[in-house]
Structures are given as C-alpha cells and as structure tokens.
C-alpha positions, 0 to 999 in steps of 0.5 A: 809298849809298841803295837805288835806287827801284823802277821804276815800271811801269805795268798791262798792259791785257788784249788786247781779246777777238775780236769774234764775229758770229753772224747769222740772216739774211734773203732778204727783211728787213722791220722786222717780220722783220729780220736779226739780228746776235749780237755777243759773245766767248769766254773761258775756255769761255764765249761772252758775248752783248754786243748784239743788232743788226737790219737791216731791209734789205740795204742796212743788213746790208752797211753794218753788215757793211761798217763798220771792224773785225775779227771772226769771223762765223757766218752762216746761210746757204749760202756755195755752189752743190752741185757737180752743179748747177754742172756742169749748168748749165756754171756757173765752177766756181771759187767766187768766179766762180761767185758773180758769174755767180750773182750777175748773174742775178735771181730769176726767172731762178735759179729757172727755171734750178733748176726746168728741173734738177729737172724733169728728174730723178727722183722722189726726188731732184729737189734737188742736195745739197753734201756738208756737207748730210748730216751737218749736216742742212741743207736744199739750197742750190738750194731757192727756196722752205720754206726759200728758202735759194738766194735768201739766198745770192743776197743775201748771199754777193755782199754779204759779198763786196763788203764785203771779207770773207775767206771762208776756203777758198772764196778764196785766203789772200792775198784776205784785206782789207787793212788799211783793211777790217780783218780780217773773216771770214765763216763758214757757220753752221746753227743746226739743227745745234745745236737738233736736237741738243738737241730732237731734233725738238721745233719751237722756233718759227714765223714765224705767229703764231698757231704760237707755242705754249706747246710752242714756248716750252718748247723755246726755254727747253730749248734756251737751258737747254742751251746756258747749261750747255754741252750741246752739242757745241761745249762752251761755255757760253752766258753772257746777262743776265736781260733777253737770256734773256727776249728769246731765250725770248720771241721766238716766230720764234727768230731772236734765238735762232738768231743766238746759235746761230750765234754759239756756233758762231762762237766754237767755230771761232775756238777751232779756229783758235787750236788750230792747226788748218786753216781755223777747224774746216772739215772738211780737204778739204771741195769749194772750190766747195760751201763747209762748215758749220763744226761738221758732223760 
C-alpha cells in the first residue's frame, strides 16, 4: 500500500507589526509649521520609521487621528492640568470632566484664568507643576506662552478625545473605542527628555531662521547618531533610510526629529506593555488628573 501524500500546508503569514505614532504637535499649525506625525514599528529591538506625515491644521490632525486602525501614539503635549491649579480654580477634578470644562473655555479666557493664579503667588513660583515635570524636565502645562503648551492641550487632548482615542489611566479601561474606531491609544510623550540625555544642554534647533546654526546641525546629527546606536535609555535603535536621516538632519526646527523622538519612546511603552507591566510604562500610581510622561524616571 502506497505511503500517503504529505499534507499540503500552506505559509504562515507574520502578524502585522504594531503601528506606532509619535507626533510633534502644534497649538497653531500652519503649512510652513505643521504638525508632524512618525509612523513606524518595533522589532527585534529596533524601531523603523516607515513615513512621515503632516497636518497643516487641526481639522486635518483630527481626521488623520480620527481614520480606522489600531496604533499606539506617543504625543508631545501635555494630557492634564497640575492638581493645585484645578483645585484653585474649583476646576472637576475627575480628568476627563476637567478636559470638557477645559475645553469650552477660549484662549483668552485660559489665560486670565492662569494669569489671576500666578499673580497671586510668590516670586519664584508663580507656575503650578504636575509631579511628572520634575523628573522629565518638562515645562508647566499652564504656561501660555515659550512653550505655550496650555494651549496645545486646549487643542489636542479634546480632540484626540473626540477621536475615540483611549488615554490609558487617565479613563476607565472599559472607555476604550470600540471595535468601528479601532484600538487607538494616545500616550504623553517629551522628546526633551531624550534630546537632554543625549546633548545635555546642547541646542539642537530653532524655528528662526536665522538660529539655525551649524552648531544646531552638529547636535541634530549627534542626536540622530545616538539614537541609531541606542544610546538612550529606551535601548532601541533607531532604523532610517539614507533620505529620512538627511530629512531629520536638515530640518533646522527639528520637529521631523522631535516627532521620531516621540515615536521611539512610543515604541518603548508598547515593549512595557507586552512585558505585563501596568498601563504601557506610566509610572504606578501616577495622579489620574495630571497625566504621566511615559519614560520619566
């Protein structure tokens, strides 16, 4: 009797990789100064940047933010208010309330809300911080202006929200989007963190022309070196073509550059979360009102 044919078996495709987000992100977006998106994946220790994207306006960011699909986003601005600030101002002090009341209030009306709170405090201190400033080095969320990061969570964070984006432990799990949005998550990202690592107080860019220096260019070019090498503390590598390191060299406002830093730290929190550990790397028991910058020490 005849040996049976083998089965035929067919080749296992490899499961897509995670789509990874990192995203420079603008209170104003223009065509000159849009905001910047990094796509890419990790594996095997190394994070390839597939594309960069750019939306010169927020009805743009939210549609491209918005679109069908599953990724995990690293976005540099600030997700929450400090504490003291919204105590003050008898602000909710659950987050996602807060960010609505936030969110109905106009420019103008934020900063003579925040101007009034440092007028009335000392020299010195005039600034409420959250508790994840310190060790990432980042600026307050309430300052309106150098960097006006109060207003880039004005503009974001609702937006994100209306996306259906998950902000993991700032809402419940089960706010998660459903299935027709997809599983999108939108984590707080500093590339300062990265940058001073590598150039300690070295300046690697500036939106004047005219202080785009060659000093400038030596630092992006350092800073790009190290994190093709894995010099940082995420320990991954960087992986670029020859035509995306020029591109993040050449840009002379870094925002290419920064968004790619957000993105490698994007990538580190998704290894966390594989790892088993709690909410993709946040530090355990950060405030659910003032958010986490994920990688701070």
């Amino acid at each position: 009797m005849a040996a049976p044919a083998p089965a035929r078996t067919e080749p296992v495709a490899n499961p897509p990789l995670p789509q990874l987000l990192g995203c420079d992100f603008s209170s104003s977006p223009t065509r000159r100064k849009p905001v910047v998106l990094a796509w890419g994946h990790v594996q095997a220790g190394r994070v390839q940047l597939s594309r960069l994207e750019f939306a010169d306006s927020h009805d743009s960011f939210s549609e491209i933010v918005g679109a069908p699909g599953d990724w995990l986003g690293g976005f540099d601005l600030p997700f929450g208010l400090p504490r003291p600030l919204v105590e003050a101002l008898g602000w909710p002090l659950v987050w996602e309330d807060c960010i609505q009341h936030y969110a109905s209030l106009s420019r103008a009306d934020i900063r003579a809300c925040f101007k009034a709170f440092c007028d009335a405090r000392p020299a010195g201190s005039k600034f409420a911080h959250r508790a994840t400033d310190l060790p990432a080095g980042s600026s307050s969320s309430m300052k309106w202006v150098n960097p006006p990061v109060a207003y880039m969570l004005h503009a974001g964070v609702p937006r994100l929200l209306a996306a259906g984006v998950h902000f993991p432990g700032l809402q419940a799990a089960d706010a998660a989007p459903g299935a027709v949005c997809g599983h999108r998550v939108a984590l707080e990202a500093y590339p300062g963190l990265l940058a001073r690592e590598v150039l300690g107080r070295r300046s690697y860019k500036s939106d004047d022309r005219a202080r785009q220096s060659a000093e400038r260019l030596i630092a992006r070019k350092d800073l790009v070196t190290a994190l093709e090498m894995g010099r940082t503390r995420l320990g991954l590598r960087l992986k670029v073509t020859h035509a995306q390191r020029d591109a993040l060299i050449d840009d002379g406002s870094a925002d290419m550059l920064d968004a790619v830093l957000c993105l490698m730290q994007a990538a580190w929190a998704s290894l966390r979360d594989q790892e088993g550990a709690p909410l993709y790397g946040l530090a355990p028991g950060f405030d659910p009102l003032e958010g986490w910058i994920i990688s701070a020490p």
